[in-house]
Structure formats: structure tokens, C-alpha cells
N, C-alpha and C positions, 0 to 999 in steps of 0.2 A: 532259654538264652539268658546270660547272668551280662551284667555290666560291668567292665575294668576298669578299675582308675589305676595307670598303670606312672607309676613316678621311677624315671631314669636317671639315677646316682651316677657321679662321674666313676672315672677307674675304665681301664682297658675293657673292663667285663662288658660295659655296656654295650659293645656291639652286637650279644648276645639279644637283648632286648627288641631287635628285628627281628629275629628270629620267634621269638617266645611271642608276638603281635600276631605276625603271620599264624601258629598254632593257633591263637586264640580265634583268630577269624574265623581259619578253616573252622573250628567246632562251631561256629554259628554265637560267638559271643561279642558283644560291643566292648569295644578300648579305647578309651580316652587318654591318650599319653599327657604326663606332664614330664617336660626335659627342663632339669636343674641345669645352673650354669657351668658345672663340671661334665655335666653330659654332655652339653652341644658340643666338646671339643674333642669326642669321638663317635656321635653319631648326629644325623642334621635331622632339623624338625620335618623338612621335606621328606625326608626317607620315613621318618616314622608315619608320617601326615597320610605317605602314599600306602601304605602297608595299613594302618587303623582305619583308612576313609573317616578318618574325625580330625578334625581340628586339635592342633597339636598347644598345647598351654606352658608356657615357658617364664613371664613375668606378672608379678605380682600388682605391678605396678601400669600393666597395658590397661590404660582408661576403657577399649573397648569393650577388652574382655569381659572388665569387671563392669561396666554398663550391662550386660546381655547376662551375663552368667559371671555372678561372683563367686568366691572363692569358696561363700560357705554353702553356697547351691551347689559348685563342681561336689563338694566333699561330701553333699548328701545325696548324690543323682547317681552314684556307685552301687554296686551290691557288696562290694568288696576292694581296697585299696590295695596295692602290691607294690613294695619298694625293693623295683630289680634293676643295678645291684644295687643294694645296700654298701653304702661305704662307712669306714669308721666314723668317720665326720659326720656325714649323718644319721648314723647312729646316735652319735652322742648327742646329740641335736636333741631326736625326740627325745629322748632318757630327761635330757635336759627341761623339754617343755619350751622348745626353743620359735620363735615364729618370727624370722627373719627373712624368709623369703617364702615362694608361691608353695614349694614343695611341703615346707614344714607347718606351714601356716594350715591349710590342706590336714595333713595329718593329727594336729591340736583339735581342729575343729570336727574333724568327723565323727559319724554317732555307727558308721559300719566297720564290720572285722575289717583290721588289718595285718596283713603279710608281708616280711620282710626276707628279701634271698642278700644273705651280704655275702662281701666278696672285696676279698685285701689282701697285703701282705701276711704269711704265716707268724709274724712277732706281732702285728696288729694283733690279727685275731685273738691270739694268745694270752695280750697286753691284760694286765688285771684291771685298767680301767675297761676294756671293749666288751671284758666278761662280765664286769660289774653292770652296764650298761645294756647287755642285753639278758644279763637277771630281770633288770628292772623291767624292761618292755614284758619279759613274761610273765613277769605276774601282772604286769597291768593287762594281760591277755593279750598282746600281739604274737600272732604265730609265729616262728622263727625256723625257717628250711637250712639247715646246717649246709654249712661250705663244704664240698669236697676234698678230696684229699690229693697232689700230686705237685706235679713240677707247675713254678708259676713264670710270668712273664721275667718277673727281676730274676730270674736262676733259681731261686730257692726253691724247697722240696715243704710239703705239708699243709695241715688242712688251711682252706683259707679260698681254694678254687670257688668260684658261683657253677651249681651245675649245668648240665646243659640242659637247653631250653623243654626236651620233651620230659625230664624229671622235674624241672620244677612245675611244669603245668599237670603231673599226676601226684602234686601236694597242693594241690590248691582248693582250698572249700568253699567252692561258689555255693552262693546261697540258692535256698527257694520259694521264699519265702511271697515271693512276686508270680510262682508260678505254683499255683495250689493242688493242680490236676498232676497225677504223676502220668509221663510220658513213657512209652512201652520204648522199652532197651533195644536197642540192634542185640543180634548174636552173636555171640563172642568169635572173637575169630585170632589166626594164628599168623604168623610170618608176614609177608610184605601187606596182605591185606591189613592187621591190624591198624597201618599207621593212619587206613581209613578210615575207620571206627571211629564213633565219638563216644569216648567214656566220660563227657562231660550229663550222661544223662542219669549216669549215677546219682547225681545230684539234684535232680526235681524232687525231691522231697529230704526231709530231713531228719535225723535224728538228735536235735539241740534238744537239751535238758536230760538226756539218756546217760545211762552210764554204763559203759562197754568194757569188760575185762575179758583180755585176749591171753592166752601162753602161748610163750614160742620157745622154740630151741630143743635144744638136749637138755638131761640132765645128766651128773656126772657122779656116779657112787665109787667113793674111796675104796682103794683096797687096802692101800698101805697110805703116809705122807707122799708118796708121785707116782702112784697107778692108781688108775681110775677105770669102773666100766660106762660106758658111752657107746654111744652111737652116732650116725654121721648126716642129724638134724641140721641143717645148715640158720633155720631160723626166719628165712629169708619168708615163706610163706605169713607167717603172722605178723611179722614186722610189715610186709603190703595189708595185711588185712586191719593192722591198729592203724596205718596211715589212712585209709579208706574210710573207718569210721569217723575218725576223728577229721578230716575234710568232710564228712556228712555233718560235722556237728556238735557229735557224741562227745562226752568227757570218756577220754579211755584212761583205763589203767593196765598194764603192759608190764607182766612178772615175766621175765625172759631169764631164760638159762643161758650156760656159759656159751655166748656167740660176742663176735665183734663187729657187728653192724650198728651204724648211727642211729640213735632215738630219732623216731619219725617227731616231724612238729608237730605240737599240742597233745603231746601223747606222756600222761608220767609211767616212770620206767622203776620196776625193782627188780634189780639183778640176785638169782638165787644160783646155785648151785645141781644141790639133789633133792629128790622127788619129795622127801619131808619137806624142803624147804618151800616149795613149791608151793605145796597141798596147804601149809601154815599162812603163806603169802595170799592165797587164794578165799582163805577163808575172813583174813582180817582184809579184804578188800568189799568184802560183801557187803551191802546188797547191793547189786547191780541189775539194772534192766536186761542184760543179754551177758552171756558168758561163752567164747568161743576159744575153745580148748584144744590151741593147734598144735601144744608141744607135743613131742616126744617123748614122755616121761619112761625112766625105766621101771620094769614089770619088778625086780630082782632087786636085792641090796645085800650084800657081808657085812661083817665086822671086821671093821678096818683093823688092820695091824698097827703098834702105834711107832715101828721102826720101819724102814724099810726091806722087804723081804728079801732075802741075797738069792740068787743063782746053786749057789752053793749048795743051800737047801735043800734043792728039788722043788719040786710042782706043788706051792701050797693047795692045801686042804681049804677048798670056800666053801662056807656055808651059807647057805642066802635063805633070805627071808621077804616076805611078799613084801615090797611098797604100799602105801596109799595108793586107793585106785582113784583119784579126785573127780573124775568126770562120773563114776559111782556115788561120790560121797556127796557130789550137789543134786544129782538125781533126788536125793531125800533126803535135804539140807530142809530146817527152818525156814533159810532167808534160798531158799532157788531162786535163780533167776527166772523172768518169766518168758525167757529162751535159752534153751541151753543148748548147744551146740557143741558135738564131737569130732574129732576127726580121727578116722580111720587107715593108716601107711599101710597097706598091702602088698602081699606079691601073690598072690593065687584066691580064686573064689573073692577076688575083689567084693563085689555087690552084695553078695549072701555072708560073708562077713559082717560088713558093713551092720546089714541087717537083722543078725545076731545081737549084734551090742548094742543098738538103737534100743530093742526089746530088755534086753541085761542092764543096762546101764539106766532106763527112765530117762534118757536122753527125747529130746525134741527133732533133731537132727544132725545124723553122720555125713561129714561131708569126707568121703574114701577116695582115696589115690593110689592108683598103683605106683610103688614104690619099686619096683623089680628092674630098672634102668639105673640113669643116676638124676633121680630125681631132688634126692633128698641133697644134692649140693648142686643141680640144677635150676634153670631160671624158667621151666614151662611147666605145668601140673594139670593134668589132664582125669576132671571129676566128676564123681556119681553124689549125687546131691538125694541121700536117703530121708525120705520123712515118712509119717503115717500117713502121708497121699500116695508115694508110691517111689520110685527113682526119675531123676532128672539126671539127662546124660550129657556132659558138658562136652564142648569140643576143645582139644588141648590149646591152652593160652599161656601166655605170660604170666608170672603167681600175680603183679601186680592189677593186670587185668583180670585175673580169677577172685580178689579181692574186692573190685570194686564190682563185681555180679553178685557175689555173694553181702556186699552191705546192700545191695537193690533191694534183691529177695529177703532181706533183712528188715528191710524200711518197708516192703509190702507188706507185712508177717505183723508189723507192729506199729506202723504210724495211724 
């Protein structure tokens, strides 16, 4: 069970924030809400009061409060602070170092991680002070769960939404630091059951001070300046798997090929291209404690054309030549990692695949998926978890629930 200190930004979003208490409950976690005085004027300390069963904290200046429980007790009796929503204003606040009232003061004074979900209009967001300001929070190490993208309350279209409450509580890196025994996982599980599940037990132990490089995506080999060969990696699996480690802890770093999915928070990102680039990125990332090698990389590469090829022509002539196989090449690298992890996209002989290249590659563990559906632009991934103990047979989940089983089995393997 982790501790919230959960600070409620004014902005429509915040009614959001009931909801996202309630999640916290149900996983069996304590929330201390604090509501700013832009919150109470779209949700009431009552409703949050009833939903946290904690006394809800609203002025800086309540003599009681601060008799029984001051402000810099509230801000060390967390495991973790969450500022949902974040608004520009107070954004700029902490950027500033600002301590003006309960909320801000709170966050100056705290010595645990803190998370912020903002949530504004899309010119806010945009604003080059709001970017400015939340450079700063990241390097001063505050997490940052990117806004969503869509239609907002004022009309307008683009990123800037707060997501909804059950994404932001699968980016949240509750500590464990308080609970030293790791607790045995429920089973993964699929469709209406999962919303049972608590994937908050991912997190009884931890991976802080580790360093996690994950690939995701395709990669794209040129034929010509606008043909490319690719495949139909969506990305989506690794991108859950760097957001899992990195809520365990982990420093990731996250070479992604050509996809368009948001950089998870506290995750650094290098966007590549093709399998050279890859395999280059990979190598000057090193050394790392774990290396989980979810892309897609292509087998095959040509020599680009350096015009484009007309129709007219007929069927060029490709010659191809092998790629870097990277997941080979760390196999019996200098700097291995001291987990290396493959993944295997199958559509036939799944397992004994699998277990081929486990053997070929000096890999530690294939984690194989039958690909033969549409998985690989789909959101469930249903896996054989190969190691030199034998196969582990997952039952089909959500990638982001397949992500945080596989950093468990990750954190049991190495904490």
C-alpha cells in the first residue's frame, strides 16, 4: 500500500480527480487530497473527504491543521505527491519556487517523487513559457504524464486534455520503499475482469538506480527518397514496457523507431529510423542493467536509390543485404547487459521458435507473441515468457498490463 498526496489544480479537469481517489482506494492505497482554491470551485472537499476517508487539506493558514499536522509533516508522510490537474499557473508556481499557499508550499518542501498530470488550454500548453517551465520541473526530476490529445471544453482541438483517470494511475511510480517484502502478483487477467486487478503490486519492489533500455517500433529501410520497407510494429508494446520500468524506478532510455506515440514520463526517448540506426543508438546507450529488445527490427536492407523509382521502369532490381542483428550483437557485447531480453513476433511454432533464438542469440529471455492476428496494431498481446527454466504461459492481457508483469518478473530476476 503506497501513500498519495494527491493536490487538486483548479481547470474543469479537476472533476476528474474523484474519480482517479476512488481507483486509488479500490487498489488498497491511502490519498490525502489537498484542494487549491481553484479546485473547490469545481469539486468540494466533502466529495473528495468521502471518496479518500482522509481528511481533505485546503488552507495553509487553518491553525488546526497546522497544530496536528503541518505542512512539512503533510509533505514527508507521502510516498509520492501527484499534482492532478496540473494547471499552467501552477505549473509556473513550482518552476518558480513559489510558496504561496498550502499546495505550493507542500511541493517546495517535499523530499518524495513528485508527479504532475497538467491539463489546459491547447495555446497554454503550447505557450513557450508553459514549455519552458515544464523543462525545468524535468530536470529538477518531476515526472510529467503528457496531456492528451483532442476536443477541449473551450471548443478547441489539441494536446492539452488531462487523461482519464485509469491512464494516469498506470503512470504512476508508487514507491516501495516502505514495503521491503515483495508481495506475489495476482494473474493477469483479460477484459472486464482486469478492471479488478491490482497492478499496483507491480510495484512492491523496485528498480531505482537501474538503467533500463527498451526498443520499440518498426524500423524503416529506404528504397528510394519515399519508399520504404517496414512493417506494421505499432510500438505500443514497448512504449507500456518503458512506462512500467520507469514507474518501478528504473532510469530508461527508449530508442523508438518511426511511431507516433507520446514519450511515457521519466522515460528519455531517441527517435531512429533503420536498423543501423538502431543498433548505433543501442550501443552508445550502454551500459545498462537490463536491455529489452521489443522492436521490430528489419532482417533485410537495399541500397537506396538516390531518385525516386518511376513506374515506368518496371519492377526494380533489390538487392538486400543482412542488417545488424542487435539482440545478437549484445549477446556478446563487452558491456551486456546483465539481463537481456528478446522478443520474438511469431505466427507458427510460436514456443520452439522462441526457443531457437534464446539458444542463437545468448539471450537471457524471449518473450514470444503470436503475431498471426492483428496484434502488432492491437492493444492485447497474449505471451510465452521463454527462459532457461522453461516457458511461462501468459494469459492474453492488455500490452500495458503485459508490461507491468513482465517488470515484476524483471524486479524478481534482479532486485
Amino acid at each position: 500500500m503506497s501513500r498519495v498526496l494527491l493536490i487538486v489544480g483548479g481547470g474543469i479537469a479537476a472533476y476528474k480527480a474523484s474519480e482517479l481517489v476512488r481507483l486509488l482506494r479500490k487498489e488498497g492505497h491511502e490519498v490525502t487530497p489537498v484542494l487549491t482554491e481553484g479546485g473547490s470551485h469545481f469539486v468540494t472537499p466533502m466529495s473528495l473527504a468521502a471518496l479518500a476517508e482522509s481528511p481533505v487539506y485546503t488552507s495553509l493558514w487553518d491553525l488546526k491543521d497546522e497544530a496536528e499536522m503541518g505542512h512539512i509533516q503533510l509533505s514527508r508522510a507521502a510516498d509520492l505527491v501527484l499534482v492532478c490537474p496540473a494547471t499552467a499557473d501552477l505549473i509556473a508556481r513550482m518552476a518558480g519556487g513559489h510558496a504561496n499557499d498550502l499546495a505550493t508550499t507542500i511541493l517546495l518542501a517535499t523530499d518524495k517523487p513528485v508527479v504532475i498530470a497538467p491539463a489546459m488550454n491547447v495555446r497554454m500548453w503550447q505557450h513557450e513559457a508553459t514549455q519552458a517551465n515544464i523543462a525545468t520541473l524535468r530536470q529538477r526530476g518531476v515526472t510529467v504524464i503528457e496531456p492528451d490529445e483532442g476536443p477541449m471544453a473551450c471548443g478547441e482541438f489539441g494536446p492539452g486534455r488531462l487523461p482519464e483517470p485509469v491512464e494516469i494511475l498506470a503512470q504512476l511510480p508508487f514507491l516501495s520503499s516502505a514495503r521491503p517484502e515483495p508481495v506475489e502478483r495476482p494473474p493477469l487477467t483479460s477484459g472486464a475482469e482486469q478492471d479488478s486487478a491490482s497492478p499496483s503490486s507491480a510495484r512492491t519492489a523496485s528498480l531505482r538506480g537501474k538503467h533500463i533500455l527498451v526498443t520499440a517500433g518498426p524500423t524503416h529501410e529506404p528504397i528510394d527518397p519515399v519508399r520504404v520497407i517496414a512493417n506494421r510494429s505499432s510500438g505500443k508494446q514497448g512504449f507500456a514496457i518503458a512506462a512500467a520500468a520507469a514507474q518501478a524506478g528504473a532510469r530508461v532510455t527508449l530508442i523508438a523507431g518511426p511511431v507516433s506515440l507520446p514519450t511515457p514520463g521519466g522515460v528519455a526517448r531517441i527517435d531512429v529510423e533503420t536498423a543501423q540506426q538502431m543498433a548505433d543508438a543501442v550501443e552508445n546507450a550502454l551500459p545498462a542493467d537490463v536491455a529489452i529488445l521489443v522492436a521490430a527490427v528489419a532482417d533485410w536492407k537495399v541500397e537506396a536509390a538516390s531518385s525516386k523509382l518511376k513506374k515506368s521502369d518496371g519492377p526494380p532490381a533489390l538487392n538486400f543485404t543482412p542488417n545488424p542483428d542487435i539482440l545478437a550483437i549484445l549477446g556478446q557485447h563487452p558491456d551486456r547487459p546483465r539481463l537481456l531480453i528478446g522478443f520474438a513476433a511469431e505466427t507458427h511454432e510460436v514456443v520452439a521458435n522462441a526457443e531457437a533464438k534464446l539458444r542463437s542469440k545468448k539471450a537471457d529471455w524471449i518473450v514470444a507473441n503470436d503475431v498471426s492476428g492483428d496484434v502488432m496494431g492491437g492493444s492485447h498481446n497474449r505471451i510465452h515468457l521463454v527462459t532457461g527454466n522453461g516457458v511461462e504461459d501468459w494469459p492474453e492481457a492488455a500490452k500495458e498490463e503485459v508490461a507491468r508483469h513482465l517488470v515484476d518478473r524483471i524486479i524478481q530476476e534482479i532486485a
